[in-house]
C-alpha positions, 0 to 999 in steps of 0.5 A: 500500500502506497501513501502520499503525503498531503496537508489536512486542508488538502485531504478534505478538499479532496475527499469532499471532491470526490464524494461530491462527484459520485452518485449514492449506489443505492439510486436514491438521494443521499450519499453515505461516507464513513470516516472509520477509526479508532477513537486515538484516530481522532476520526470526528475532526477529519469527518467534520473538515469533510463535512465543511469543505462539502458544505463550500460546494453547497452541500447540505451535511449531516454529521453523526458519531456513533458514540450517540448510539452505545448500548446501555451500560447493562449491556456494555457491561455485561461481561465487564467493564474492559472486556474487548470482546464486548467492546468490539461486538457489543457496545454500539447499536448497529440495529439503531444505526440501521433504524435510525440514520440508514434506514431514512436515507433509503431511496424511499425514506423520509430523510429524518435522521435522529443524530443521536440516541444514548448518552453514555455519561448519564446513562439515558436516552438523549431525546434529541429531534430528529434532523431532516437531511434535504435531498441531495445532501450527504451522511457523515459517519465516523466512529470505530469498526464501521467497516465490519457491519454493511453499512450502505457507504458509498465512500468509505475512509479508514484513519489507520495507525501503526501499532505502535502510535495506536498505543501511544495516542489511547489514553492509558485507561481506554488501552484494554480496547486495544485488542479489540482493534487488532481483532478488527484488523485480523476479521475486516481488513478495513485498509482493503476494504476502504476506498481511501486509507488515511496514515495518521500517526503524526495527526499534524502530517497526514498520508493517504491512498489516493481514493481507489477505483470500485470494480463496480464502477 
């Protein structure tokens, strides 16, 4: 895998210019981007320089983290409160991902997509409005193993880091997810899965992969 050198500023105009230019799979309105990663990833700050420079080119953006959409605590903890496997498996809803924003961008959906649903601090839902995504505009999601679940991306980004730099930027009591990521990369591969891979060990002095060809076109 070869990577290029590229300023943050530049890597979002890019990623934005090539989204900007596709049209969604599924034939519908919206388009789809994930922005995957760890949280040492810092995926949320690339996702939000995309959603801005899409915004330049006069599309509407909806961001949204799948940190909105844990699983409550009991289920989080079911086996633990550091048990990787629950972490990798368990703890983000995917069945309200699929409900709550995927689900109303389908061809015939309604395009009101609820940003959040559970509030890890206080352990309650958030009874956030819904947020309607006009026709035309783009879906941003980033949060870790989105890659691993078939998810409808029409772009997806992963924020990859060395072993090493993964370990160094995890604050010291979140480093029991580190398994977890390196299950990830045995079971999904999402650098091979990804239409472009971002380097970022040095957060400040990204490199990517160019975005790749889909052999569906």
């Amino acid at each position: 895998m070869r990577f290029e050198a590229i300023t943050r500023d530049r890597l979002a105009d890019a990623l934005a210019a090539h989204a900007d230019a596709l049209a969604p799979a599924d034939g519908g309105p919206w388009l789809k981007v994930a922005v995957d990663g760890a949280p040492a990833a810092r995926t949320g700050e690339l996702a939000e320089e995309v959603a801005g420079a899409l915004r330049l080119r006069g599309r509407s953006v909806l961001t949204v983290s799948t940190e909105g959409f844990l699983r409550p605590a009991s289920l989080r903890y079911e086996y633990g409160r550091r048990d990787p496997d629950s972490y990798y498996g368990s703890w983000f809803d995917t069945g309200a991902l699929w409900r709550e924003v995927f689900g109303p961008l389908e061809p015939d959906g309604d395009g009101r997509v609820l940003p959040d649903l559970w509030d890890p601090v206080t352990d309650r839902a958030t009874r956030s409005a819904y947020r309607e995504l006009p026709r035309g505009g783009v879906l941003v999601v980033h949060g870790p193993f989105l890659l691993g679940h078939w998810f409808p991306f029409d772009l997806g980004v992963h924020v990859r880091l060395s072993e090493g730099a993964l370990r160094r930027r995890t604050e010291e009591g979140e480093r029991w997810t580190l398994p977890a990521f390196a299950r990830y990369e045995e079971e999904v591969a999402p650098a091979a899965h990804a239409d472009a891979v971002v380097r970022a060990d040095d957060p400040h002095h990204p490199a990517w992969t160019g975005v790749r060809q889909r052999e569906d076109g």
